[in-house]
C-alpha positions in Angstrom: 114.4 109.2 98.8 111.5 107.7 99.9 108.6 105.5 98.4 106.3 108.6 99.0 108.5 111.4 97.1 109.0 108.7 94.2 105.2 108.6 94.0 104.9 111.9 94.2 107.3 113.2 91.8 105.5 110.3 89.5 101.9 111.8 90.0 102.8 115.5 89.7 105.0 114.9 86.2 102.4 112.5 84.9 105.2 110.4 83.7 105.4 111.7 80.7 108.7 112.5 80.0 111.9 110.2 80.4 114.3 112.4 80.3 112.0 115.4 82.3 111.5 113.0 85.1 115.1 112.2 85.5 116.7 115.5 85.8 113.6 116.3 88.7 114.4 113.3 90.9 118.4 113.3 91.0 118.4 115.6 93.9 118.7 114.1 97.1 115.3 115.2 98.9 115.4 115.8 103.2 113.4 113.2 104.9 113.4 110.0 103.0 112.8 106.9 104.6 114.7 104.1 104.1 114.1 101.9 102.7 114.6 103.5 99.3 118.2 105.2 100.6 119.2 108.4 100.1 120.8 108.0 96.8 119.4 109.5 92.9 115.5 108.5 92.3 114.7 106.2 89.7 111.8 108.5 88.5 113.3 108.0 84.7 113.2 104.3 85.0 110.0 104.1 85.9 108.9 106.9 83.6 109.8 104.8 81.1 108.1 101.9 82.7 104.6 103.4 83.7 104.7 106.7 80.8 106.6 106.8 78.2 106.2 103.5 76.8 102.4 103.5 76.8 102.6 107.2 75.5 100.1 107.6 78.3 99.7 110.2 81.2 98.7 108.9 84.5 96.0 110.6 86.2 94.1 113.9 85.7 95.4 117.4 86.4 94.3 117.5 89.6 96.6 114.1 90.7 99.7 116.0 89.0 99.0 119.2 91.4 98.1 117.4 94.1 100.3 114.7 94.2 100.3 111.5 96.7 97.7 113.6 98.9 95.4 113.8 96.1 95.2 110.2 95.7 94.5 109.7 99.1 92.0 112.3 99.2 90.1 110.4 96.1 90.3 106.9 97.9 88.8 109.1 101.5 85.8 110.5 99.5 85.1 107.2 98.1 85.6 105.6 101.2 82.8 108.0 103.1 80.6 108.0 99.5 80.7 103.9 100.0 79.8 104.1 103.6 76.9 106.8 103.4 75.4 104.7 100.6 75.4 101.8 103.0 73.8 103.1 105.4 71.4 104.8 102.8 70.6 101.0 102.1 69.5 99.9 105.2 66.1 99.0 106.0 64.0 101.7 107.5 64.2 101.6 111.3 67.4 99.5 111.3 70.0 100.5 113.2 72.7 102.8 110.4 76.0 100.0 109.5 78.8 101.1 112.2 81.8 102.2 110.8 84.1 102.9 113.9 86.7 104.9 112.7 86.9 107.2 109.7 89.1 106.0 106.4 93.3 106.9 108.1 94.0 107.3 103.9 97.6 108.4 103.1 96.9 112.0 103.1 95.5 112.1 106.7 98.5 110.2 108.4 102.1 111.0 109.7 105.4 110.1 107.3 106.2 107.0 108.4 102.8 105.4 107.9 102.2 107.4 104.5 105.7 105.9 103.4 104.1 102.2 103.7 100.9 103.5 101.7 103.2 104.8 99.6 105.4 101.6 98.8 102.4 99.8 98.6 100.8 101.7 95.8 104.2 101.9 93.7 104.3 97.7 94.0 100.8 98.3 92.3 101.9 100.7 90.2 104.6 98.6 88.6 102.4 95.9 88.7 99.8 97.6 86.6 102.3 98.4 84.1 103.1 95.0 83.1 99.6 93.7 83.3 99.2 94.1 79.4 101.5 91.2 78.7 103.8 93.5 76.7 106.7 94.3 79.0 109.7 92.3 77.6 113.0 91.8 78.6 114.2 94.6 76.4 112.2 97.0 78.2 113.3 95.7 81.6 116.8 96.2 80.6 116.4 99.7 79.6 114.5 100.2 83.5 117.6 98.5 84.7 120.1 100.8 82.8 118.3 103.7 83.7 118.9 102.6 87.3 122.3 102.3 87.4 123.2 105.7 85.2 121.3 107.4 88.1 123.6 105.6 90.3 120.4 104.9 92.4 120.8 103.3 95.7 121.4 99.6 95.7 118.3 99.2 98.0 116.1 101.4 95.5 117.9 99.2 92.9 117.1 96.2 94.4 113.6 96.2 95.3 112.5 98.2 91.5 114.4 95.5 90.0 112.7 92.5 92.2 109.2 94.3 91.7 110.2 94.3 87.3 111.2 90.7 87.6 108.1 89.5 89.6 105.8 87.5 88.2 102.5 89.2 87.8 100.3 87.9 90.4 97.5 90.0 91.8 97.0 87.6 95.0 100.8 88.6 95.8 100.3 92.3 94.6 97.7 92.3 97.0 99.3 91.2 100.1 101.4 94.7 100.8 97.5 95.9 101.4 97.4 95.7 105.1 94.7 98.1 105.9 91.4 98.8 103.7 92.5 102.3 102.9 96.1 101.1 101.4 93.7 98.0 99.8 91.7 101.4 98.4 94.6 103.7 97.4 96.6 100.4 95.7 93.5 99.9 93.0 93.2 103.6 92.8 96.9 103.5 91.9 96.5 100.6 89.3 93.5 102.6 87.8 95.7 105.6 87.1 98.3 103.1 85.0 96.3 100.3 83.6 93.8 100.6 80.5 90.6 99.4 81.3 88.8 99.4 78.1 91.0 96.7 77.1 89.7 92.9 78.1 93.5 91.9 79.4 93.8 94.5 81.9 90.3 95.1 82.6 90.3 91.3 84.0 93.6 91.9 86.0 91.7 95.4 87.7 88.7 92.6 88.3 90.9 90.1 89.8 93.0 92.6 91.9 89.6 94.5 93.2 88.5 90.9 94.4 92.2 89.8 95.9 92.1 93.4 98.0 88.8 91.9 99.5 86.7 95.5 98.1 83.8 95.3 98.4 81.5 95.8 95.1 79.9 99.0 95.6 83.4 100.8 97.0 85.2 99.3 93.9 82.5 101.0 91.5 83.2 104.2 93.9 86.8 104.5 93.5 86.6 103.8 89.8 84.0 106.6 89.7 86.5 108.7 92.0 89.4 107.8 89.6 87.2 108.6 86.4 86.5 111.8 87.8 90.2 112.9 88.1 91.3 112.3 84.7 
């Protein structure tokens, strides 16, 4: 199974249910890209991880239905909304800011490029999760259990493990953003999972936004993007 099904099994069942989220990712999918294997998803493991422990939903009805390409739609409209308003700002008879290309966001790109999106916004997914402070080794445990009753496969195992065990450290999180549209889709990803009316993880979101380089007036426009989904 690949990074993108994970995520997209994650957005459509809004992580709400443990055991729901289980029995719709044990079946081996077509087309997965190593390297997350072939073997069971870990979609109750991180259910628990990202859902059912906050008691929170990620993302709006329109993520759930939408899935992966949803997201990627969001972080493309906030992209072009950030660029028109640039060149709303510039002086009059300037020549318009040059944007060359048009945002490549996860939902306008071929599987193997969506599938390193798609890793990238899990890492800030998971990342998110634990940016509270209250992820103990108890609850990694139970993650780690979950992982191996699924008999997931040892790569899966491996990296979801690594990723729980990390060290929070938005300068690192950041680092699998090797474009400005995964940079983009990675905060939109943490916005769906992180609560930002509380001073803790509002100040991670802060110091992520600033360690993906986004600029001020696109990081206002994903939020608004991201507000607007839920």
């Amino acid at each position: 199974m690949s990074a993108q099904s994970m995520l997209e099994q994650l957005l459509r069942s809004g992580l709400s249910s443990l055991d729901g989220a289980a029995r719709g990712l044990t079946t081996q999918q077509p087309g997965g890209i190593s390297p997350f294997g072939k073997g069971a998803l870990t979609g109750g493991a991180l259910g628990l991880l990202l859902g059912n422990r906050r008691g929170r939903k990620v993302g709006g009805s329109a993520l759930k239905m939408g899935g992966v390409a949803a997201l990627g739609l969001l972080a493309y409209k906030a992209f072009t909304q950030w660029q028109s308003q640039q060149q709303a700002a510039q002086p009059t008879g300037a020549a318009p800011a040059a944007f060359p290309t048009l945002p490549q966001t996860v939902n306008l790109l071929p599987p193997p490029l969506a599938e390193i999106h798609a890793q990238a916004m899990l890492k800030a997914m998971i990342a998110a999760a634990k940016c509270d402070g209250h992820m103990d080794d108890r609850e990694r445990s139970l993650v780690q259990a979950e992982l191996q009753r699924l008999d997931a496969d040892p790569a899966l195992q491996r990296w979801t493990e690594t990723e729980l065990q990390r060290p929070l450290d938005p300068a690192e999180v950041a680092q699998a953003a090797t474009t400005p549209e995964i940079a983009a889709e990675m905060y939109l990803a943490s916005l769906l999972v992180a609560d930002e009316t509380t001073t803790m993880e509002r100040l991670y979101l802060d110091e992520l936004a600033r360690q993906l380089k986004l600029p001020d007036g696109l990081k206002r426009e994903l939020e608004r993007q991201a507000l607007a989904a839920g």
